[in-house]
C-alpha positions, 0 to 999 in steps of 0.5 A: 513146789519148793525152790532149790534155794529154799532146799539149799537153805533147808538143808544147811540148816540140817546140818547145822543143827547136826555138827558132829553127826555131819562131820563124821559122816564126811571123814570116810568120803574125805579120805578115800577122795584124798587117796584117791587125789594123792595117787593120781597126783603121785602117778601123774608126777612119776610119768612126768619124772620117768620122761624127763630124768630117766628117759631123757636120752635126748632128740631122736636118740636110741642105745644098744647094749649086750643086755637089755634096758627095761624088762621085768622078766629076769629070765631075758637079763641071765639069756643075755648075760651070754651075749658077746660083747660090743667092741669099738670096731662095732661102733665104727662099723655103724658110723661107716654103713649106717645110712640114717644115723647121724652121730654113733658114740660109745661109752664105759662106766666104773668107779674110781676115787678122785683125789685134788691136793688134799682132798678126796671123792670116793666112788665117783663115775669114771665114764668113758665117753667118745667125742661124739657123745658131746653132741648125742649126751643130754649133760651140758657143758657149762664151762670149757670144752669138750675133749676132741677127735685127736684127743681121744685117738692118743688116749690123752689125760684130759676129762670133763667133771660134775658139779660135785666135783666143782663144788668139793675141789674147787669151790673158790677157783676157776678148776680149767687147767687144774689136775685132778687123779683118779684111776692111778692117772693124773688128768687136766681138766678141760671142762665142766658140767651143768649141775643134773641133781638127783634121781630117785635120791641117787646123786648125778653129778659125782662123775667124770668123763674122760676120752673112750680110749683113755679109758680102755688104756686105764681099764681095758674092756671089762664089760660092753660098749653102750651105744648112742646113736643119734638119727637125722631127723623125723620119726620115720627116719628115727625108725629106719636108723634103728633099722639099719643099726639092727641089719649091721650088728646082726651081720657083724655079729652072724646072727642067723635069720629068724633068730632073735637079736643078741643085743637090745635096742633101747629107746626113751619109748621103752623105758616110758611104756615099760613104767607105764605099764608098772605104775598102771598096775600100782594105780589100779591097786591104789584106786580100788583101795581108795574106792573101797574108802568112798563106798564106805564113807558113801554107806555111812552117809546112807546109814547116817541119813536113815537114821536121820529120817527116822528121828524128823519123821514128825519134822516130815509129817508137819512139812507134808502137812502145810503142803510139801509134796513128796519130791520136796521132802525128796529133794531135800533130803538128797541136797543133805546128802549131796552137801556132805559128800561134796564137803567130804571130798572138796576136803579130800581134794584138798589133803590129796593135793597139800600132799602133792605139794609138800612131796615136791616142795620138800624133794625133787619128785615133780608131783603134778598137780592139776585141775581135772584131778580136783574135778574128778574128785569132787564129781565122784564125791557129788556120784557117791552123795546122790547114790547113796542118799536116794534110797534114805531120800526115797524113804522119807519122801514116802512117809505116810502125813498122817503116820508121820504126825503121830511120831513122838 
């Protein structure tokens, strides 16, 4: 019996000898395992870029809107379009009643340009925000402070600013005490934000924040309140604020019972398994097309290794004449089989993985790259080697010595 690094040897030296045959056996196994690498690497980083950037609503926190957050089903979104709205009094009636939250804020959003001097931003955020969004909001305050209770009980001129305001106005400066305009209204600026960057190429830092009631002075309620409520606490307590949050709304709102809730309770859970639930459907799609790749490239490899045993069947016939055994020829036949596959697929790793990295270097998606993705590459491409080079291996192995000699 031949030893394996004689087999090994063996079979190197047959592909040696067999270059672009070898090579073009490998491109249809390369490029389905590099698929294959790229999605997963690419799903894996969207799950890892949906947690931190789109679902970071911050510890125990959950939000509740007229509408809902995450849906696929638009027929939910124009049933809720007839909901009342929510109103300050409705925030102040969970601060008051709701035993398990902590901190309740609200918040409005439109647009508005931004003038400084000369300078001008069109089309920044002009958020409304509560005072108590200074400790449930996930931005930072980077430098300053943020506006207070009494601030925003008078409706005073006062706001917070993005970076890119920073950087657009006052790029040289200390911008504390500077006087911005938006909305027809003249605001000193108390504070700064850490810069956020961009999700899904939308930039975050083109806002403004400024007191709630300051706000519904300059624009009135047009649209719903958004609440943040922050729970105390763990998991359960997360659970029995939303709860209580629910009971509340729903009596304020004379919501009968067994009817369903005329507002949406959001939580970083939901928007989470919603896009889990999308980005498994887009995997699986992505996953049969890139096996489909490996099969073909594995039936090439089949196709390639019959062929290759009907022009040694004379190399077969010496081998079994000076004593090799059926499971010699066997073995070495599928050790071709096997080196292929797995050379075809350590190269797949490595374009699927060269495209990862060169789509988080260039953008901010945080592909992930990790080591048990690589392995699976390489022990599917050494499955499809071994099964698809069997019946070629099989085949040689039963040659006749005899019949195998004669082969011109």
């Amino acid at each position: 019996m031949i030893g394996v690094t004689d087999n090994l040897s063996l079979a190197v030296d047959s592909i040696r000898a067999h270059k672009l045959r070898a090579a073009l056996t490998v491109v249809g196994l390369t490029m389905g395992v590099a698929t294959l690498i790229a999605v997963m690497t690419l799903v894996q980083g969207a799950n890892v870029y949906v947690e931190q950037k789109i679902a970071d609503l911050g510890t125990n926190v959950f939000r509740i809107a007229r509408t809902p957050f995450a849906v696929t089903d638009f027929t939910v979104v124009t049933k809720a379009l007839r909901n009342r709205y929510l109103y300050v009094e409705d925030m102040e009636a969970l601060a008051e009643q709701c035993t398990h939250c902590q901190e309740v804020g609200a918040s409005l959003t439109s647009t508005s340009d931004v003038l400084y001097k000369n300078l001008q931003l069109q089309d920044a955020n002009l958020i409304g925000h509560t005072p108590t969004m200074a400790t449930i909001d996930t931005r930072t305050v980077q430098l300053g402070r943020y506006f207070t209770e009494v601030e925003d009980r008078h409706a005073a001129a006062v706001c917070l600013i993005g970076d890119r305001l920073v950087t657009e106005f006052f790029p040289d400066s200390d911008p504390l005490g500077r006087v911005i305009r938006a909305a027809g209204t003249e605001f000193t600026v108390v504070g700064t934000f850490e810069k956020i960057g961009s999700v899904l190429g939308q930039d975050q830092d083109t806002f403004l924040v400024i007191p709630l009631r300051t706000y519904l002075k300059l624009r009135g309620q047009r649209n719903s309140l958004l609440f943040s409520v922050k729970a105390e606490g763990s998991e359960p307590t997360f659970s029995l604020a939303q709860d209580d949050a629910r009971r509340i709304l729903r009596a304020r709102r004379h919501v009968q019972p067994g009817k369903d809730d005329d507002f949406f309770i959001g939580t970083a859970e939901s928007y989470i398994s919603l896009w889990k639930s999308i980005s498994g459907a887009f995997f699986a799609v992505f996953v049969m097309v890139s096996s489909i790749s490996a099969v073909v490239g594995g039936i090439v490899i089949m196709n390639v290794m019959l062929v290759s045993v009907t022009e040694r069947t004379k190399e077969i016939g010496v081998r079994r004449a000076v004593g090799a055994t059926q499971s010699d020829v066997l073995r070495q036949f599928l050790m071709e089989s096997v080196l292929q596959c797995l050379a075809g697929g350590g190269i797949g790793v490595a374009i699927g993985f060269g495209c990862a990295v060169a789509l988080r270097e260039l953008t901010s998606f945080p592909a992930a790259v990790q080591t048990w993705v690589a392995a699976l590459g390489v022990v599917l491409s050494s499955i499809i080697g071994l099964f698809f080079g069997i019946y070629p291996a099989v085949k040689a192995s039963k040659l006749d010595p005899v019949v195998a000699l004669r082969a011109e």
